[in-house]
C-alpha positions as CSV (number, residue, x, y, z in Angstrom):
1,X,0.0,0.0,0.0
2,X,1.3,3.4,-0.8
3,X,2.2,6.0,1.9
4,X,-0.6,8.5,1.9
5,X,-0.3,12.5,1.4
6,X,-2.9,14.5,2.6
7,X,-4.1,16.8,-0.3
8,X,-3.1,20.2,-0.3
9,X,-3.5,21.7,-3.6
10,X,-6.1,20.8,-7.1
11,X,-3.7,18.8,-9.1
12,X,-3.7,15.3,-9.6
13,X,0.3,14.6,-8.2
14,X,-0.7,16.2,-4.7
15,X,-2.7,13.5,-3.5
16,X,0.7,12.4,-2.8
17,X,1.6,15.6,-0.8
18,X,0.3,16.6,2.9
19,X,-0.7,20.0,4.1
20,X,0.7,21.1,7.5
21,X,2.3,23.3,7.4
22,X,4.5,25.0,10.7
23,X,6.2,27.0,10.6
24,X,27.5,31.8,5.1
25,X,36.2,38.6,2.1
26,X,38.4,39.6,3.6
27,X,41.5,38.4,1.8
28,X,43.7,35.7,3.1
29,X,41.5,33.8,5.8
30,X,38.6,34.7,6.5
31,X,35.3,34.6,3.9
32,X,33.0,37.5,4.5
33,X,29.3,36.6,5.0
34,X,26.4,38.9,5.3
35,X,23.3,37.3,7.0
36,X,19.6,38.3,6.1
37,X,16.9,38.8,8.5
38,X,14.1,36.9,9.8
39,X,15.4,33.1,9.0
40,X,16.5,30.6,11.8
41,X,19.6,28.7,10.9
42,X,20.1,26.6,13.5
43,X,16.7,25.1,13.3
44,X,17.0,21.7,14.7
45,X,15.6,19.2,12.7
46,X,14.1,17.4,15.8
47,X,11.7,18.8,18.3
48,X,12.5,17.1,22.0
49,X,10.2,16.8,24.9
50,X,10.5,19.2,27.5
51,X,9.7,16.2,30.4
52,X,11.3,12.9,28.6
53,X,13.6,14.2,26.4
54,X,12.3,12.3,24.0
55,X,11.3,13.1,19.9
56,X,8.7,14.3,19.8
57,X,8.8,15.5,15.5
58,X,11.3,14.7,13.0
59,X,11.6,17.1,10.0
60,X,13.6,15.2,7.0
61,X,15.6,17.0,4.4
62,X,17.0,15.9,0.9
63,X,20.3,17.0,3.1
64,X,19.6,14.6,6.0
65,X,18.6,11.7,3.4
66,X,22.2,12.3,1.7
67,X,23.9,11.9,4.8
68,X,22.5,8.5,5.7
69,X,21.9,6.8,2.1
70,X,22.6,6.9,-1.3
71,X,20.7,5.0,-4.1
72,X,19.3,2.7,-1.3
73,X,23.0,2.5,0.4
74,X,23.5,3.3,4.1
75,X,26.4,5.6,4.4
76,X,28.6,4.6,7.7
77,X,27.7,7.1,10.2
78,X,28.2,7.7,14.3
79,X,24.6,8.2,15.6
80,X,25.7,10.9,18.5
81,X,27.2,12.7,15.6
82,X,24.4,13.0,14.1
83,X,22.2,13.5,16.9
84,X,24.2,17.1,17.3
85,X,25.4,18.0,14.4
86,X,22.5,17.0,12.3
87,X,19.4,16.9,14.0
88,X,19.8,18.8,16.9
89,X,22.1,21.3,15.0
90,X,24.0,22.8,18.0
91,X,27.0,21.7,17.1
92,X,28.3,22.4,13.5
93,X,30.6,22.0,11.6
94,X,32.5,24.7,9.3
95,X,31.8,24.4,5.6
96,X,33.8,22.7,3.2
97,X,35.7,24.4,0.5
98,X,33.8,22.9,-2.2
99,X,30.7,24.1,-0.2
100,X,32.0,27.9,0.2
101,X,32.0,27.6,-3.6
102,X,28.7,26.8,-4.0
103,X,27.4,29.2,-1.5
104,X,29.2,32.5,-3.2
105,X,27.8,31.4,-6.4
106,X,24.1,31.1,-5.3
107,X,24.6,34.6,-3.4
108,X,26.1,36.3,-6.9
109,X,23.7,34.5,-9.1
110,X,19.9,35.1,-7.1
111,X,21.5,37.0,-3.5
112,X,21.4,34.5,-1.0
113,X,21.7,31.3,0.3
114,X,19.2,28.3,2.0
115,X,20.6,29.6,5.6
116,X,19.5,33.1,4.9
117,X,23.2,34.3,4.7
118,X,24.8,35.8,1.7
119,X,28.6,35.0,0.7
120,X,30.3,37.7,-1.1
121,X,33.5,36.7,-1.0
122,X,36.1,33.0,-1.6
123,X,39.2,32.8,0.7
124,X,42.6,34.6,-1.3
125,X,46.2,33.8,-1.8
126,X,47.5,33.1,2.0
127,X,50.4,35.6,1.6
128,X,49.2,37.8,-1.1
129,X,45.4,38.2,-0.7
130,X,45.4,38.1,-4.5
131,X,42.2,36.0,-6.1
132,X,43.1,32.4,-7.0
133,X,42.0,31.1,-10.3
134,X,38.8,28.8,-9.3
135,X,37.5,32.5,-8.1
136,X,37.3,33.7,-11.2
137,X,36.0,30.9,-13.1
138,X,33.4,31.0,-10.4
139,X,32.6,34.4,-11.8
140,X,32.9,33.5,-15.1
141,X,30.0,31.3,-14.6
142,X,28.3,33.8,-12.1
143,X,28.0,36.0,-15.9
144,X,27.1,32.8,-17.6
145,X,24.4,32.4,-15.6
146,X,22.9,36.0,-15.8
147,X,23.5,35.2,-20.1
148,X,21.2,32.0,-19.4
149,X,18.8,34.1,-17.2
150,X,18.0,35.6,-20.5
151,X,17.3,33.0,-22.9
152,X,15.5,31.0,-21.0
153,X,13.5,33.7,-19.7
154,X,14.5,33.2,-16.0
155,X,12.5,35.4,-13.6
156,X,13.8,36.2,-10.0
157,X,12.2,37.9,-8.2
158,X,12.3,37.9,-4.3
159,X,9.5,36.5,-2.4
160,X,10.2,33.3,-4.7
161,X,14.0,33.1,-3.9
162,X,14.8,30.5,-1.2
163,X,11.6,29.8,-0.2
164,X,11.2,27.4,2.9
165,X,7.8,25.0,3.1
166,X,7.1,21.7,5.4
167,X,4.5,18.8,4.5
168,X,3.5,16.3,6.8
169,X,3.8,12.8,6.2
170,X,2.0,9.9,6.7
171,X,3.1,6.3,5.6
172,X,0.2,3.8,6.6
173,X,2.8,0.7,6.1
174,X,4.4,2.4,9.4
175,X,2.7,3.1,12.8
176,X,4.7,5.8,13.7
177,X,4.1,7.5,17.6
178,X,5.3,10.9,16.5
179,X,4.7,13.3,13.0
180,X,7.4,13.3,10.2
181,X,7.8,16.0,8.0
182,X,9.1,16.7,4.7
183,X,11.3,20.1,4.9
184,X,13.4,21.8,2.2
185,X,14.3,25.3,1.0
186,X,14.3,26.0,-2.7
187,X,16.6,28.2,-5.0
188,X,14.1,30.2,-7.0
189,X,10.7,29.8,-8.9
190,X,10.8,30.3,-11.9
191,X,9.2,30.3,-15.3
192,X,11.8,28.2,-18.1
193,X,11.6,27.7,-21.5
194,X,14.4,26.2,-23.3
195,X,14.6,24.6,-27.1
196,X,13.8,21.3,-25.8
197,X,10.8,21.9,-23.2
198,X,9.2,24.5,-20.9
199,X,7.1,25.0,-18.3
200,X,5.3,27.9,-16.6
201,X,6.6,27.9,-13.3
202,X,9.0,24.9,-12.0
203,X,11.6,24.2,-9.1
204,X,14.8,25.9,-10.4
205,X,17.6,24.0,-8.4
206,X,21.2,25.8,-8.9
207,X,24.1,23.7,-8.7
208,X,28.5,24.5,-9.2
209,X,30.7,21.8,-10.2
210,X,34.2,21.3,-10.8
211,X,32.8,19.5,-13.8
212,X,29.6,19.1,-14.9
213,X,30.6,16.2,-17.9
214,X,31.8,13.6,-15.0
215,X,30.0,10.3,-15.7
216,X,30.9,8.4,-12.7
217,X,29.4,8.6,-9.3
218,X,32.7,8.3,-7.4
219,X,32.6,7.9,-3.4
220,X,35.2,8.9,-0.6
221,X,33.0,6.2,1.3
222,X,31.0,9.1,2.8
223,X,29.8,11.2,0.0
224,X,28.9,10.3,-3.9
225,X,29.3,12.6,-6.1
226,X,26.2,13.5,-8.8
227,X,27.6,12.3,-12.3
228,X,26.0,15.7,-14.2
229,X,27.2,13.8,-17.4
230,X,25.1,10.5,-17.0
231,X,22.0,11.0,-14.6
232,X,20.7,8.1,-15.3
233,X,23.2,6.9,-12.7
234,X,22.2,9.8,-10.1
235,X,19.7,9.8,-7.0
236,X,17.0,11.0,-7.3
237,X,16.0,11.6,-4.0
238,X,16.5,15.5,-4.0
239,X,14.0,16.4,-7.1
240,X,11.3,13.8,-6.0
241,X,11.0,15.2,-2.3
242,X,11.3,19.1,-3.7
243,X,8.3,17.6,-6.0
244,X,6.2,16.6,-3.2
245,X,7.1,19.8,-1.1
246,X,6.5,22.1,-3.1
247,X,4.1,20.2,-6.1
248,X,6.2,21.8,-9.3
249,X,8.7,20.3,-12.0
250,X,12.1,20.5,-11.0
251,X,15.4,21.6,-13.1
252,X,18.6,21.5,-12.3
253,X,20.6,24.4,-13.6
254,X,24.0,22.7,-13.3
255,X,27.5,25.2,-14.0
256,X,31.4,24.1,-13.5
257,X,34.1,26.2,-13.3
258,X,36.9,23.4,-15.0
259,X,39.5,25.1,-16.5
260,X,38.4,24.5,-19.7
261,X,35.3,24.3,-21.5
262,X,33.7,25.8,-18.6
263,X,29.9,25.6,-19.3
264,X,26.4,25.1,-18.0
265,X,23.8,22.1,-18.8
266,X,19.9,22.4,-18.0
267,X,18.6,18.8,-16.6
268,X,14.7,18.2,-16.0
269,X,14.1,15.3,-13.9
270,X,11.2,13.6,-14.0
271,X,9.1,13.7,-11.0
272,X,5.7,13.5,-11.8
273,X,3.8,9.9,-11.3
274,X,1.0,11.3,-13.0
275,X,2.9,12.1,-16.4
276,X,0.0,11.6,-19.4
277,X,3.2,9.7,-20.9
278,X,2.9,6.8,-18.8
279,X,7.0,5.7,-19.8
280,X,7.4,9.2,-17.9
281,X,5.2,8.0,-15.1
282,X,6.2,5.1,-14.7
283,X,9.8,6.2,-14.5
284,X,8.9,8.8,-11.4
285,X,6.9,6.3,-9.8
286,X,9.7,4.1,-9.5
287,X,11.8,7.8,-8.1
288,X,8.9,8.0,-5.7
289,X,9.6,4.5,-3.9
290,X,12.8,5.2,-3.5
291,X,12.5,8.2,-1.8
292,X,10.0,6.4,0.4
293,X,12.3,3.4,1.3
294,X,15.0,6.4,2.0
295,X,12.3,8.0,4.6
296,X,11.4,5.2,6.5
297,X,15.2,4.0,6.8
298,X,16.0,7.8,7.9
299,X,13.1,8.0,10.4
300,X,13.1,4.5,11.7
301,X,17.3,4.6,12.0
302,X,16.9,7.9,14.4
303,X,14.1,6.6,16.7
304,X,16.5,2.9,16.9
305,X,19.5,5.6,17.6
306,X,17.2,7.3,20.1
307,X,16.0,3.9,21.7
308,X,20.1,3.1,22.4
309,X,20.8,5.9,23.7
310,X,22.5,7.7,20.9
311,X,26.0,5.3,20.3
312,X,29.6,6.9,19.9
313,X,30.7,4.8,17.1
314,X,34.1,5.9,16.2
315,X,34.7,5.6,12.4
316,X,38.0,7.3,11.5
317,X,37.1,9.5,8.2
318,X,34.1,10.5,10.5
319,X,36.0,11.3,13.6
320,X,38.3,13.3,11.4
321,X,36.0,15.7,11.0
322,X,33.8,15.7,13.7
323,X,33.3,19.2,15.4
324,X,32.4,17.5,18.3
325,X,36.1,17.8,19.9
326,X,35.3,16.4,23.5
327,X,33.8,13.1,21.8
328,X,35.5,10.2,24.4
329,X,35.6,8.3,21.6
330,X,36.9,10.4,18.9
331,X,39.6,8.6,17.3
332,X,39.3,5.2,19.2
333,X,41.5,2.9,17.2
334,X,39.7,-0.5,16.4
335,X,40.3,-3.5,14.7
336,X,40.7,-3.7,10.7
């Protein structure tokens, strides 16, 4: 039996979807960061009793899918990390290079980032605060972008620029005590019409790559990276959930900065199980369970972490980079 949605608007897809909604230079070192008013960063994903301490709600993002499993995959993962750092969100950790990247180009391209903050600057030469060469190929594609705005008729406009929404969710194959939410932000809204499709208004998703051609989905054994250049390979995890958030087709509006041939690729993803081509429907519904199997092992992993009492499992690429300093079991040596 499939999970059931609880409608929220008049299209066929959203039976799917349920309504209830509650509601990151100076050169050298350090990246300079403007933060926008009026949006919580450190919203834990988790709401705890007062009196037990207990969950109480669990809000699930595409981000907190990726962090536990890939294309049906569990990732290894230490359950108290994730109990701070994740869900709880009071302990985080700093953002990766690769993710400073991407944060400075959403700010250039449509002024802002998921958190609220805006990044206006990439770290500089060490000794000479001069820009280094990824900088500006990240600008060259910041203008490539704005070219792209144009021919595809690209409309940003504010109030539909990183815009947060929450769905409940109900799956009648599981009894669970407390509500699950779906939770995301999006990039923009947006009108796009391009020579090989268009749509009125879908869920524009931007993306930076070193390389957006990379066909393989290569793993440090924590992390896969998206092969832009063969998504038939991908997870499609990310467009599926924004599709039942927020009811719209999504596009990925993918740029890389590689040193050369620098470019940009447009990729729709089917998401819609109600497609009138049924190959097209078929296709998403097959998306759709996935994402479902993903939920249940996201939610059902937390409340078994929760029932144990949250485990230090000391894994060494994990302990690492564990903000957590004063972790007794950071960098426990075991057997290999």
């Amino acid at each position: 039996m499939q999970p059931r949605f609880e409608p929220i608007m008049n299209s066929p897809f959203n039976e799917f979807v349920g309504l209830f909604d509650k509601i990151i230079s100076t050169p050298m070192v350090k990246v300079k960061v403007t933060e926008k008013p009026g949006i919580d960063k450190l919203s834990p994903k988790i709401d705890l009793s007062p009196f037990t301490g207990k969950i109480t709600a669990i809000r699930v993002s595409k981000s907190l899918i990726r962090q536990m499993i890939y294309k049906g995959e569990p990732y290894p993962v230490c359950p108290y990390r994730v109990f701070h750092n994740t869900l709880l969100r009071d302990i985080l950790s700093p953002p990766s290079e690769s993710m400073m990247k991407g944060l400075y180009f959403e700010s250039k391209c449509i002024g802002g980032s998921a958190d609220g903050s805006e990044t206006i600057d990439l770290p500089r030469h060490k000794k000479t605060g001069a820009r280094l060469a990824d900088h500006d190929r990240i600008d060259q594609a910041v203008e490539l972008f704005f070219k792209v705005k144009q021919d595809y008729g690209l409309v940003i406009e504010k109030d539909q620029t990183q815009v947060y929404h929450k769905r409940r969710y109900v799956d009648q194959q599981h009894s669970w005590k407390i509500p699950v939410f779906l939770d995301g932000t999006l990039d923009f809204v947006s009108p796009i019409t391009t020579p090989g499709y268009s749509f009125e208004t879908a869920t524009i998703d931007l993306k930076l790559t070193k390389d957006k051609d990379i066909i393989e989905s290569f793993s440090n054994g924590l992390f896969h990276a998206t092969p832009w250049g063969n998504m038939e390979g991908a997870d499609f995890n990310e467009p599926m959930m924004y599709r039942m958030i927020f009811g719209r087709p999504f596009v990925y509006l993918v740029f890389d900065y590689k040193r050369e041939n620098a470019g940009f690729k447009d990729i729709p993803i089917i998401t819609d199980v109600n497609d009138p081509d049924p190959l097209k429907a078929a296709k998403a519904s097959i998306r759709l369970a996935e994402l479902q199997r993903s939920i249940r092992y996201v939610v059902d992993t937390i409340l078994g972490w929760e029932d144990s009492g949250w485990p230090m499992i000391p894994i060494a690429k994990i302990c690492a980079t564990c903000p957590i300093i004063d972790c007794p079991k950071r960098n426990e040596n075991g057997e290999v």
